[in-house]
C-alpha positions as CSV (number, residue, x, y, z in Angstrom):
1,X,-8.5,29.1,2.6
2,X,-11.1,27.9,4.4
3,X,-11.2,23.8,4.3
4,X,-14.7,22.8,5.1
5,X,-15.9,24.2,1.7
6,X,-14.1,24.4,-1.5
7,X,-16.2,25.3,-4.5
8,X,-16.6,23.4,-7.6
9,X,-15.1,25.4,-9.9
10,X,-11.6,25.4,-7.8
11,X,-11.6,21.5,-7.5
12,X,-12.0,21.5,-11.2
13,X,-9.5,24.0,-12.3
14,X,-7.0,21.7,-10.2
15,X,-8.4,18.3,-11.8
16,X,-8.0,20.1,-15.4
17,X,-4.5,21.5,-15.3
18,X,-2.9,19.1,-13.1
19,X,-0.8,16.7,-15.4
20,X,2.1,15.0,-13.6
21,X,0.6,13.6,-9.7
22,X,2.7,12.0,-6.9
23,X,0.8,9.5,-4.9
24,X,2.7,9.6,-1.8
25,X,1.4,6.1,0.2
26,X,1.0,4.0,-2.9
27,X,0.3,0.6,-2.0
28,X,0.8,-2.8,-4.2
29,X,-2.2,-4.4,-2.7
30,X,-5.1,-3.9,-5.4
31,X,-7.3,-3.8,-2.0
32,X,-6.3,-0.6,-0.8
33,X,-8.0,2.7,-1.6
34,X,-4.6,4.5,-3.2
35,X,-4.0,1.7,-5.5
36,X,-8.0,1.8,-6.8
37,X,-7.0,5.9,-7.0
38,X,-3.7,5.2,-9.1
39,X,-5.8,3.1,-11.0
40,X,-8.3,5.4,-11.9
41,X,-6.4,8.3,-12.1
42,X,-4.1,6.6,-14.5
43,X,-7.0,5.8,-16.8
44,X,-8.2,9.5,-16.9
45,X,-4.8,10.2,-18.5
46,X,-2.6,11.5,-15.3
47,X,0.8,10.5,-15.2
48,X,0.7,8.9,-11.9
49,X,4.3,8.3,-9.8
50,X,3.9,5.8,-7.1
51,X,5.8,7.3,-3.4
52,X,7.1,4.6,-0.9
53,X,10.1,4.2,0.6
54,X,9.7,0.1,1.0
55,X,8.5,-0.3,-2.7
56,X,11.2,1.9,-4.1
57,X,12.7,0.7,-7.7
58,X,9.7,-1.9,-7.8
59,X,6.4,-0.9,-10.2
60,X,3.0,-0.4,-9.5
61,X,0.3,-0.4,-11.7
62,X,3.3,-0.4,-14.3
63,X,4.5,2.5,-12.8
64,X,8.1,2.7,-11.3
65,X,8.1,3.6,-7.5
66,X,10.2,6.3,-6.0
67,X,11.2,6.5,-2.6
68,X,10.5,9.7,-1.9
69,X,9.4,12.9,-3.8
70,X,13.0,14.4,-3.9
71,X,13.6,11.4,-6.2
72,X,11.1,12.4,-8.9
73,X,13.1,14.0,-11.6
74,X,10.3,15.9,-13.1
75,X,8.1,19.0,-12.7
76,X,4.9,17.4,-10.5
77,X,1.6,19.6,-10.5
78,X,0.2,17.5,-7.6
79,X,1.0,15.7,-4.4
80,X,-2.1,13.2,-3.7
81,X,-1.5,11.8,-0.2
82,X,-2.5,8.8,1.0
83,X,-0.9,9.0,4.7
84,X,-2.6,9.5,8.0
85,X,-3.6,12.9,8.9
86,X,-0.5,13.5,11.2
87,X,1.7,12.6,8.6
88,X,0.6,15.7,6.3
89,X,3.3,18.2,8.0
90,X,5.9,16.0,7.0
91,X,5.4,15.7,3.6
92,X,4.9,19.5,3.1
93,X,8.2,19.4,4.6
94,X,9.2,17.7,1.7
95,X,7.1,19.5,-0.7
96,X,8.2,22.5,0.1
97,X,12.5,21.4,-0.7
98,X,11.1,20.4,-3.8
99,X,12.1,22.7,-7.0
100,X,9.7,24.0,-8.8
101,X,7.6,23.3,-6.5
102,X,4.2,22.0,-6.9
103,X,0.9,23.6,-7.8
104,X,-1.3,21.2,-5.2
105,X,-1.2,19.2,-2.7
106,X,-5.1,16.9,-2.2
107,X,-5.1,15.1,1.2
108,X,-7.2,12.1,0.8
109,X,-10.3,11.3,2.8
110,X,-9.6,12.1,6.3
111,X,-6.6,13.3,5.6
112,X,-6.4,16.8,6.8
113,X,-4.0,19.1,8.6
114,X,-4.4,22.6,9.3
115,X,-1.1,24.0,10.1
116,X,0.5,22.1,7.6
117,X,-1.9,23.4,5.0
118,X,-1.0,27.1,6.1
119,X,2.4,26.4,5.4
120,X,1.8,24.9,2.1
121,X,-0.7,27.9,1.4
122,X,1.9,30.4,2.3
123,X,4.4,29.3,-0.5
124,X,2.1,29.6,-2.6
125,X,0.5,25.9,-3.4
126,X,-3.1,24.9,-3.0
127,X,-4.3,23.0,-1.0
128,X,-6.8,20.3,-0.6
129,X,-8.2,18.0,2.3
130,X,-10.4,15.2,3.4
131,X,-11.8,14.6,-0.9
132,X,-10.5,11.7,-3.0
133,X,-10.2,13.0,-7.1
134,X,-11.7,9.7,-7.4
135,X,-14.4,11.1,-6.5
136,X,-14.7,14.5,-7.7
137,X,-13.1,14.1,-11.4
138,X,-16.5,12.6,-12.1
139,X,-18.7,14.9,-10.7
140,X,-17.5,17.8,-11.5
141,X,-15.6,16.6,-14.9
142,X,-17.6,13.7,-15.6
């Protein structure tokens, strides 16, 4: 897929069938950009699981925190990532030891890996880079 572009109607066909999202990065500090995501994301109805090694056990937004996505024990349909750019290859790693594996994985704003995407791609997950859902759930869902 080509990631400069990606059409509405494929941004919102992810936003309206994902369910169950791992935010891998989430951060305690109400100041940072993935809580304010969790936040909203959380009061669109998602079922939001917090991902960071040093918050593990602790909540967030109410929501316990897991260490790492191995430790989710259910189905996720997305993997929202809140990491630097050249951290993406690494958690596809992950993603992709994961059974079932997910249906997306949405790299934040300027989050955005190539290769790793192709990886991803070629076990059959979507994938999305450098948009927030914050952002598009409203425009294109409203």
């Amino acid at each position: 897929m080509n990631h400069d572009f990606y059409p509405d109607y494929y941004l919102a066909d992810i936003l309206r069938a994902t369910k169950v999202i791992a935010l891998v990065g989430a951060s305690p500090n109400p100041e940072r950009p993935s809580q304010r995501v969790m936040a909203f994301l959380l009061r669109k109805g998602y079922r939001v699981i917090p991902v960071n090694p040093g918050q593990a056990r602790k909540e967030i937004l109410g929501q316990r925190v897991v260490g790492r996505l191995a430790d989710i024990e259910e189905p996720i349909d997305m993997v929202d990532v809140f990491r630097a750019a050249n951290a993406l290859p690494a958690v596809v790693d992950e993603v992709l030891a994961l059974s079932p594996l997910p249906k997306v994985i949405w790299g934040q704003l300027s989050v955005r890996h190539d290769e790793a995407a192709a990886r991803a791609e070629a076990a059959g997950i979507k994938v999305v880079m450098d948009r927030c859902p914050a952002i598009e759930y409203p425009r294109l869902i409203g």
